[in-house]
N, C-alpha and C positions, 0 to 999 in steps of 0.2 A: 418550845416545840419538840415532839418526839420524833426525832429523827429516825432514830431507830426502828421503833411500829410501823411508820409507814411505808418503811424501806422494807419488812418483814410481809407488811398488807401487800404490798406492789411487786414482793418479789423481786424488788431491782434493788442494787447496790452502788452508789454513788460513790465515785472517785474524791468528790468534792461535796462535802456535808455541806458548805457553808453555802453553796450555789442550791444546794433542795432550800437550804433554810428562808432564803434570800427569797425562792422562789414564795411562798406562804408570808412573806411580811407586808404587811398593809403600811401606807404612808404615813396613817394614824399613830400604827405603833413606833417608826422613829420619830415621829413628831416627839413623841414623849420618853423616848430613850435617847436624846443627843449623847449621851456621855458613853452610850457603850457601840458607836459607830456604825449600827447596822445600815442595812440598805435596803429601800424598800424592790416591790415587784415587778416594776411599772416596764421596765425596760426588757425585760425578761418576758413581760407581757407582747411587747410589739416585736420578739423575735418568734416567739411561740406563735403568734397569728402566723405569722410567714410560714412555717413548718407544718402547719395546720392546713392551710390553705395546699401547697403544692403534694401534700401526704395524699388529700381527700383525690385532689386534682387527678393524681396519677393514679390513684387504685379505682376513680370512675374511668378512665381513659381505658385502663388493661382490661377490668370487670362489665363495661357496656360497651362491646365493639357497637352495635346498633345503634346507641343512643347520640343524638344529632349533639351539636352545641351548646343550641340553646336550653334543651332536656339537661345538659352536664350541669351547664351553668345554675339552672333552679334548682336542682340537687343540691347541690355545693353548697349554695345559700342556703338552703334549710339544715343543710348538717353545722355549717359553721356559724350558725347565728345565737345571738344569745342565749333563745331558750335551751335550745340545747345542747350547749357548752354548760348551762346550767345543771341540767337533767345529767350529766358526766359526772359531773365535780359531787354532786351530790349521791349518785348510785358511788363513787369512790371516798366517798365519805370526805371529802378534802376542807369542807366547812371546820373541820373537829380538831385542823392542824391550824387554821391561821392564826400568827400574832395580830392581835386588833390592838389599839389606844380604847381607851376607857371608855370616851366615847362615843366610839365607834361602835365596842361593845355593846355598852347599854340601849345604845337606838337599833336592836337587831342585826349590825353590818355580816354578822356570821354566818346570815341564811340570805343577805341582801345579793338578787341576782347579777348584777354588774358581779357585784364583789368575787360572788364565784365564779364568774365565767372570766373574767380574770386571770383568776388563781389557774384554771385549768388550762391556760391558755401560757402563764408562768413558767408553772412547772412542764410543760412543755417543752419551751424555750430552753429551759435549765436542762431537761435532759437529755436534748441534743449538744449542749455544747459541753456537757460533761463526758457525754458516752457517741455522740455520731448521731447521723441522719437514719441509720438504720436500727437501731436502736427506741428509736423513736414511732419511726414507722410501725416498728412490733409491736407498741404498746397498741398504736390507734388500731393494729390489728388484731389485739386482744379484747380490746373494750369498748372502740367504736364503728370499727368496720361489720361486723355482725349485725347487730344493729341496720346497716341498712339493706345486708342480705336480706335480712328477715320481715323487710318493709316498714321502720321504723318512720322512716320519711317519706310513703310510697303520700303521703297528703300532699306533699310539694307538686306533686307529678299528677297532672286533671289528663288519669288516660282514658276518660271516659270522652271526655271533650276530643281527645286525640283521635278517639277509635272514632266516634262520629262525624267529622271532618273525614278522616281519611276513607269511611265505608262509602257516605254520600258524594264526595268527589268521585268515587272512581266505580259507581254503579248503586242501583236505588233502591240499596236494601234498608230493610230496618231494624233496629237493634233492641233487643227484649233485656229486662233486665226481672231476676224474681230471687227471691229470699228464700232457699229451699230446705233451709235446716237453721235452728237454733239451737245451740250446745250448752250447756251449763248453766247456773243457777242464775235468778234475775240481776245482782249483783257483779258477777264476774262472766258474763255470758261471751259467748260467741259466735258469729252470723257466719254461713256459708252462701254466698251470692251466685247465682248463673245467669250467664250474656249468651244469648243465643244471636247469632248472623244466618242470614240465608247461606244455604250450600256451605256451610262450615258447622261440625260437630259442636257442642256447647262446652264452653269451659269455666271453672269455678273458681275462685276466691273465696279468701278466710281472712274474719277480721274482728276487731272489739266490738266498731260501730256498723249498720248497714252500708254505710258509705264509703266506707274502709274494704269491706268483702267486694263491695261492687267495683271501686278500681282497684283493686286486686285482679279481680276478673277480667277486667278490661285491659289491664296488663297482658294477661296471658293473650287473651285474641287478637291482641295490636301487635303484638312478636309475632303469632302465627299468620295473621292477615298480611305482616310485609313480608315474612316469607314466602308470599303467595299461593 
């Protein structure tokens, strides 16, 4: 494994090379190295979830004073779950560092999603207990907390569903939704959606898919609708 590169990729520097290393070893690969003592990831995996889990926990708590429990909790879920602990490891190229066994290798294990999410979840673990809890925090502030500024997860979150409950409980408007602009080429395009509420100005959303602009949308009017 190149210690080196990826400590140059990430920018960080590790106290303890052997704890990055430890963190990218598949079981596979000491399966077939007994003689040279490595150690696989596995354990390193279930500290990383923990630092994963109360990192996300605490920057939804300080970043959505508004947002109820149960809205924290479907976040959470969708940031910490497989797919996209996968979609991490792979935008940080982490596939390119793990030691595999042979055949692990050869049955794809290098692009296999467990396998990365994993890994991401590894080196995690490994870089808090080389360098601290804040430390760590920093990275997920560099590489995954943006991300859900930007609404990476806003699919977890039906504010559409949200906004419609809450308009119809508390008076009997109806809620328009239109598709008022499309941006860019059929391939890479992107939708601008508008939700229109009685006695409330219209607000917009931006997204990949129609459905995406539209709770985008609905976002913004369900902050403004409980702000009364």
């Amino acid at each position: 494994m190149h210690v080196q590169k990826l400590e140059q990729q990430l920018n960080i520097t590790f106290q303890n090379k052997t704890l990055l290393q430890q963190a990218f070893t598949h079981s596979s690969y000491v399966n077939e190295h007994r003689e040279k003592l490595f150690t696989d990831n596995e354990r390193l995996e279930f500290l990383g979830d923990a630092v994963l889990e109360l990192a996300v926990s605490q920057y939804l708590f300080r970043k959505y004073e508004k947002m109820t429990e149960g809205e924290m909790t479907k976040l959470r879920a969708s940031i910490v779950c497989e797919e996209s602990l996968v979609n991490f490891a792979i935008h940080l190229k982490f596939g390119d560092y793990i030691l595999l066994g042979k055949g692990e290798e050869q049955t794809g294990g290098r692009t296999r999603p467990a396998l990365l999410a994993d890994v991401f979840e590894s080196f995690l673990g490994a870089l808090y207990l080389d360098q601290g809890y804040p430390k760590a925090q920093h990275f997920l502030e560099k590489y995954v907390f943006p991300l859900i500024q930007t609404g990476a997860f806003s699919h977890a979150m039906d504010y559409k569903s949200q906004l419609q409950e809450l308009v119809q409980r508390q008076k009997e408007y109806t809620i328009e939704y239109e598709i008022v602009e499309e941006i860019g080429p059929s391939h890479n395009k992107e939708f601008i959606a508008q939700v229109k509420v009685k006695d409330y100005s219209p607000e917009e959303g931006k997204g990949r898919t129609k459905k995406e602009a539209e709770q985008r949308a609905a976002k913004k009017m369900l902050d403004r609708y409980r702000e009364g």
